[in-house]
Every structure is written in structure tokens, then in C-alpha cells.
N, C-alpha and C positions, 0 to 999 in steps of 0.2 A: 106252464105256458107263459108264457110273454105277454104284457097290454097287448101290443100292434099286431100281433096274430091273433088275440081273444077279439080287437075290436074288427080285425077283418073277416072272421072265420062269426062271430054270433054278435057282433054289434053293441058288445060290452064294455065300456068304459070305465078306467077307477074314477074311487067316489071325488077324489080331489080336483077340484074345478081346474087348476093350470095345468098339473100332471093330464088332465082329461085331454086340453087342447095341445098337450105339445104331442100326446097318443095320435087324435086329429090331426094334424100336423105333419106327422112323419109317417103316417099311413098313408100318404098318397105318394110316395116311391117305394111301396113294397104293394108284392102279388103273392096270391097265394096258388100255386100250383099246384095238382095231387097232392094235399096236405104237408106241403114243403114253404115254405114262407121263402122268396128271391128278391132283391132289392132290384128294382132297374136302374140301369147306369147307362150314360152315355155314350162312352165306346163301345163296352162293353153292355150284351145286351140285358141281364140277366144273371144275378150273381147270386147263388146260394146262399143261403143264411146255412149255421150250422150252430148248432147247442155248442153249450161251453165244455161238456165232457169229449167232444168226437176234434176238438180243436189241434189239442198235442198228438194225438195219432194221424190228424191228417197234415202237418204242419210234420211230424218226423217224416211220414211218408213222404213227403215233399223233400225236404232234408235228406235224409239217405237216397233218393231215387234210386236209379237203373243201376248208374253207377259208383252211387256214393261221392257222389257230390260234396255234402258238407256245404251246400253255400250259407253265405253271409247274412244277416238279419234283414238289411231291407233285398237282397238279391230273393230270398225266399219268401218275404211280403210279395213280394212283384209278382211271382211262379204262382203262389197261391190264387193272387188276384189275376191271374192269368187261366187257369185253372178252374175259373169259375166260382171259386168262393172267398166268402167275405165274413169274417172275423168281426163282429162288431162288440160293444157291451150289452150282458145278455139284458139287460133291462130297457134296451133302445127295441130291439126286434121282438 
């Protein structure tokens, strides 16, 4: 589990006083829905977090699509964040 889901989901903070407030901090743009942790974003409303192992399969699926696309590194950033999810480092979410 992640700080910012442990401190959303039971109120638990690590023991490190500034790690504690930047946990503080970044939990007021994430929600936790049916046991999914989502960042809210401004254009967009609601962007999936996803674990670091589900990352490369949904990032090929993205990549190969319908057609086999193949696109490009940020053309596939974009798709994914289009797409509703958001790749972050696992120790932020």
C-alpha cells in the first residue's frame, strides 16, 4: 500500500514528520473510490491511479490498440491520460 491511500483509507501516517506533511499535502487531490485510489484533475475529472506492475500492460495495450498503432512516447502519455489513467511514482499515491 502507498502513504496517501494508507492516510486516506485509515488515517495513518509515516513516522517522519515532513514525509507525514507532504503525505498531508498530496492527499487532498486524490479520492478513494470502491477501493481504487483517483487523483482529481481539472480537465479531466478523475484519473485512475494504477500499481506499478498493471503499468506496462496497460501502456502496451495502449500501444498496440485496435490497430496497432505503435504510437510515439508522449503521443501514448496523452492516450493513456486520456483514457483515464495516471502513471505516477508509486511512493507519491
Amino acid at each position: 500500500m502507498t502513504p496517501v491511500y494508507n492516510y486516506l483509507t485509515s488515517g495513518t501516517l509515516p513516522s517522519d514528520q515532513k514525509e507525514a506533511a507532504v503525505v498531508r499535502r498530496r492527499a487532498c487531490a486524490y479520492v478513494i473510490l470502491d477501493f481504487n485510489l483517483y487523483k482529481r484533475g481539472f480537465s479531466i475529472p478523475l484519473l485512475k491511479c494504477v500499481e506499478e506492475d498493471r503499468v506496462d500492460y496497460i501502456l502496451r495495450e495502449i500501444h498496440e490498440g485496435f490497430n496497432s498503432q505503435h504510437l510515439g512516447g508522449r503521443s501514448l502519455a496523452r492516450k493513456a491520460l486520456r483514457a483515464g489513467y495516471l502513471m505516477t511514482p508509486h511512493h507519491y499515491t
